[in-house]
N, C-alpha and C positions, 0 to 999 in steps of 0.2 A: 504493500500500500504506500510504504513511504516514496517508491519511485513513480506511484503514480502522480505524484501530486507533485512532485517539480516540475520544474518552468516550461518544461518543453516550447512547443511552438508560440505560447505567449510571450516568452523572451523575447524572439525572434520579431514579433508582430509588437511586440508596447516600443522595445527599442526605437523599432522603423518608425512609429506611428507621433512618439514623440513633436518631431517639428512639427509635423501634419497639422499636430492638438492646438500648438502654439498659434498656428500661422490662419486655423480655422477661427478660433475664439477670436480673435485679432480683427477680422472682417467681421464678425459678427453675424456670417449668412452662413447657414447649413444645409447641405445639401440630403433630404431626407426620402425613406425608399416610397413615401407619398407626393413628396415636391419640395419645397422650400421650405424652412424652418426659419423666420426673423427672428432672429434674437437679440437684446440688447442685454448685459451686465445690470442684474439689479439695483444697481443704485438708485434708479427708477426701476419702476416696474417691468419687467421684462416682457415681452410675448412669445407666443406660441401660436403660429399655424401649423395644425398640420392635418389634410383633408380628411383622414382615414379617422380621426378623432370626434367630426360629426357624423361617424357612424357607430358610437360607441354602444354596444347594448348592456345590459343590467349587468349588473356583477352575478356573477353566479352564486345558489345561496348558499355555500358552505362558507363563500368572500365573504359574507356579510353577518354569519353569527359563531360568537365562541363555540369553539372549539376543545375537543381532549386535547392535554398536551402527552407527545409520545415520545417525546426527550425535551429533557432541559441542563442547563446546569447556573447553578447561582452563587458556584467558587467557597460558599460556606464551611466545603471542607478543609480550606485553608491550601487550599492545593489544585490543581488542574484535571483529577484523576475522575471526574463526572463526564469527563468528554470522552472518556476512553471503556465507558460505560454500558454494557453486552459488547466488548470486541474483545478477541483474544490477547492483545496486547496493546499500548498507546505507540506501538509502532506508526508513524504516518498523519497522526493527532494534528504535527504540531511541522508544521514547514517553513522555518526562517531561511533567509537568505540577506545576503549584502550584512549593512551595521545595525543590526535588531541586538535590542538589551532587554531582558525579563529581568524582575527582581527575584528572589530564591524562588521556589515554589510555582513562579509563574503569579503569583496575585499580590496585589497590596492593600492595606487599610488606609490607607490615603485618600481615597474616593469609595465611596459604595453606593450602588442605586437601592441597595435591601441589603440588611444583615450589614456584614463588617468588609467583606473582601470584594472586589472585583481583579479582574485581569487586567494588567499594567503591561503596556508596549511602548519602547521606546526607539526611535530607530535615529538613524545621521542620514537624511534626506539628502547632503549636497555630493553624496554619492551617486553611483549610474544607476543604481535601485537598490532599495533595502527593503527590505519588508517581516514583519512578522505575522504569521497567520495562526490560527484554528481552524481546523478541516471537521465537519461530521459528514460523514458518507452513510452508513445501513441507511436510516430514513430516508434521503434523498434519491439514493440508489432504487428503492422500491419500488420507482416512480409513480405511486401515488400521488394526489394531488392535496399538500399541503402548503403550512405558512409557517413562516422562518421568522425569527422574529430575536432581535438583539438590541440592549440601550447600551447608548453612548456619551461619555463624558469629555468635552474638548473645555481642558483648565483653562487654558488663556485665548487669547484675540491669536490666529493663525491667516498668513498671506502663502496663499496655495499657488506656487513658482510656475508648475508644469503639471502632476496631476497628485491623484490625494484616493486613495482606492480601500474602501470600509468594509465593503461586502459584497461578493460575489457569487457567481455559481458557474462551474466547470462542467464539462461532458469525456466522460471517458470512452474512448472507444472501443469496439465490441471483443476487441483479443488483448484490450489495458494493457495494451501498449505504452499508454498515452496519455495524457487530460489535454484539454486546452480550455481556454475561456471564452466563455459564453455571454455572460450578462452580467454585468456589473455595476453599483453605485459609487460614483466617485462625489467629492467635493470638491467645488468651486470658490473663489474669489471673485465676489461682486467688485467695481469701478469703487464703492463704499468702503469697502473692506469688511462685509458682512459675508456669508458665508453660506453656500445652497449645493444642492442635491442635483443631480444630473445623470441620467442612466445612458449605458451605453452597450451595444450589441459590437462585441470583439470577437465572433468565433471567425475563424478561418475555412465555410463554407458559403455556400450563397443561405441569401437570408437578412434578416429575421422574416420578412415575409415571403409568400408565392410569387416568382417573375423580379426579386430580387435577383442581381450579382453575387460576388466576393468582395467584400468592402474589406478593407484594412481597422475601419472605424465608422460606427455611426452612433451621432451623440444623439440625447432626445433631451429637449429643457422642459422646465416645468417654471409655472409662474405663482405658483400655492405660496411658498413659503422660504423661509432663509433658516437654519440651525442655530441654535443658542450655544452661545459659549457658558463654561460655568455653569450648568446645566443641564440634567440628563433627560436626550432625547431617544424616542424610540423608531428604531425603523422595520418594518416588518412587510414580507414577499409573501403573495400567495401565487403558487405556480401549478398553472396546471399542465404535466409535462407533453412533449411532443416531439419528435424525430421529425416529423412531416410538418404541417402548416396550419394546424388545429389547437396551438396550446394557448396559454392567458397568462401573463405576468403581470401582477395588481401591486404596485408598490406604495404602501401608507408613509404617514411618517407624524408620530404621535395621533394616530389614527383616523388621520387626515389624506385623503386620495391624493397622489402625487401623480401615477405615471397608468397607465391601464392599455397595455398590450395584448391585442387582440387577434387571434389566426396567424399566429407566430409559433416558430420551434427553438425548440431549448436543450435539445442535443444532438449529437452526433444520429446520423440511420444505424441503429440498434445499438445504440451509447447510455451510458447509466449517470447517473449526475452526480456533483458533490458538489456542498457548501461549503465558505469558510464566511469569518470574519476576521476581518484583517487595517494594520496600520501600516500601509505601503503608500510612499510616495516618494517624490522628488522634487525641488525644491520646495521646501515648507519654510516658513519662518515664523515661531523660533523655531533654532536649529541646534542641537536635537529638538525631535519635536515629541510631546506621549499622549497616548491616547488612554482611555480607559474603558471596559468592554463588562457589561455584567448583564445578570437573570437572561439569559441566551435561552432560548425555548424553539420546539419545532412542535406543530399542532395542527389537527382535521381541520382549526378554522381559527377564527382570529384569536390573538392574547389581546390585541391593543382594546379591546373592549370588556376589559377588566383591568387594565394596568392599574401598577400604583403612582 
């Protein structure tokens, strides 16, 4: 498991994609698999066109009421050892690369969203990429159609250089060979220096929708909302999986509609999926930069409609 979950072909694809991100944000026009995306930096309000969005229909109704949770973990144990929770080993758990720093155990009492502990990530951004992650695979593997769900604590005011990557989901392919990335939320820098949410479709097949290409990158903005600093926010994925061109990615964010991907695929043709959360970026400032990650849940249907 642990070699599935390195870098492979996303190495290869973020390195390249890099300027791209820069030189995109920069014009402020995106080029999306429905038409145009106008965007502007929310310092003002941003917009969002994009055609396939006035066709959006209901949420389906598991999107829309709690849920069993069928994993969680909430680090109370003083330790990281609930992620590795029915697997044979924490082999594969835990995937750093480049300058990532844990405190002992993986958690601190420094921040907590419940109880005393979360997970503490601390990485050196002005590197080619660092990252530290948590990977859970059985439930997502399953692929069944559930919600992901993690809070976040960003201590101070943060200016996001080139990209800022919290949460994602990979597809392995069918002889795990391999992972690549899939769909991911990254964090942005407004023109303000406020800070927002931005999902982005990075697999290295045509896609996310039907009569789609192979893109290197495709961003999607949203105009909801900005992230609180000093403050724990929650973000939570309901997905429902796909190989073909029939799946749904619902992205909340303190239980607020963000993103609602619809008649899209979410993995590889006969690929299994795997989640992480993660504090991966490059330029951040400050630098080091740390994040903090607690009550991590995965469920038939929402958490964010009980949160604390």
């Amino acid at each position: 498991m642990q070699r599935l979950i390195r870098r492979g072909p996303q190495r290869k694809i973020e390195l390249r994609c890099l300027r791209v991100v820069v030189v995109v944000f920069a014009i402020g026009a995106l080029l999306t698999p429905g038409g145009w995306l106008h965007a502007q930096s929310p310092a003002a309000a941003h917009t969002l066109l994009i055609p396939y969005a006035q066709k959006r229909e209901p949420l389906e109704d598991w999107m829309t009421k709690e849920g069993t949770v069928v994993w969680n973990a909430d680090m109370e144990t003083g330790d990281l050892s609930q992620w590795a929770r029915d697997l044979p080993s924490t082999s594969g758990i835990i995937s750093d690369f480049g300058e990532c720093s844990r405190p002992k155990d993986g958690v601190s009492t420094e921040q907590a969203h419940s109880g005393q502990y979360s997970i503490k990530m601390m990485i050196d951004s002005s590197t080619e990429s660092s990252a530290c992650q948590n990977f859970r695979m059985p439930e997502a593997a399953s692929g069944y159609p559930l919600c992901y769900s993690a809070w976040y604590y960003i201590p101070e005011k943060t200016t996001i250089g080139v990209f800022w990557d919290i949460f994602q989901f990979k597809s392995v392919l069918p002889d795990l060979s391999d992972a690549s990335l899939f769909w991911k939320i990254d964090l942005r820098s407004a023109e303000n220096g406020d800070v927002y949410a931005v999902l982005f479709w990075r697999a290295p097949v045509a896609g996310p929708f039907a009569g789609d290409g192979v893109a290197p990158i495709r961003p999607y903005l949203q105009t909801v909302t900005t992230v609180p600093v000093a403050k724990w926010v929650q973000f939570e994925a309901c997905v429902k999986q796909s190989d073909g061109y029939d799946g749904r990615l619902v992205i909340f964010q303190d239980g607020v509609l963000l993103f609602d991907m619809n008649q899209i695929r979410t993995n590889f043709e006969g690929g299994k999926m795997i989640w992480s959360v993660n504090q991966y970026g490059q330029g951040l400032l400050p630098n080091p930069n740390t994040l903090y990650i607690d009550d991590v849940a995965i469920s038939t249907g929402r958490t964010s409609l009980s949160r604390k």
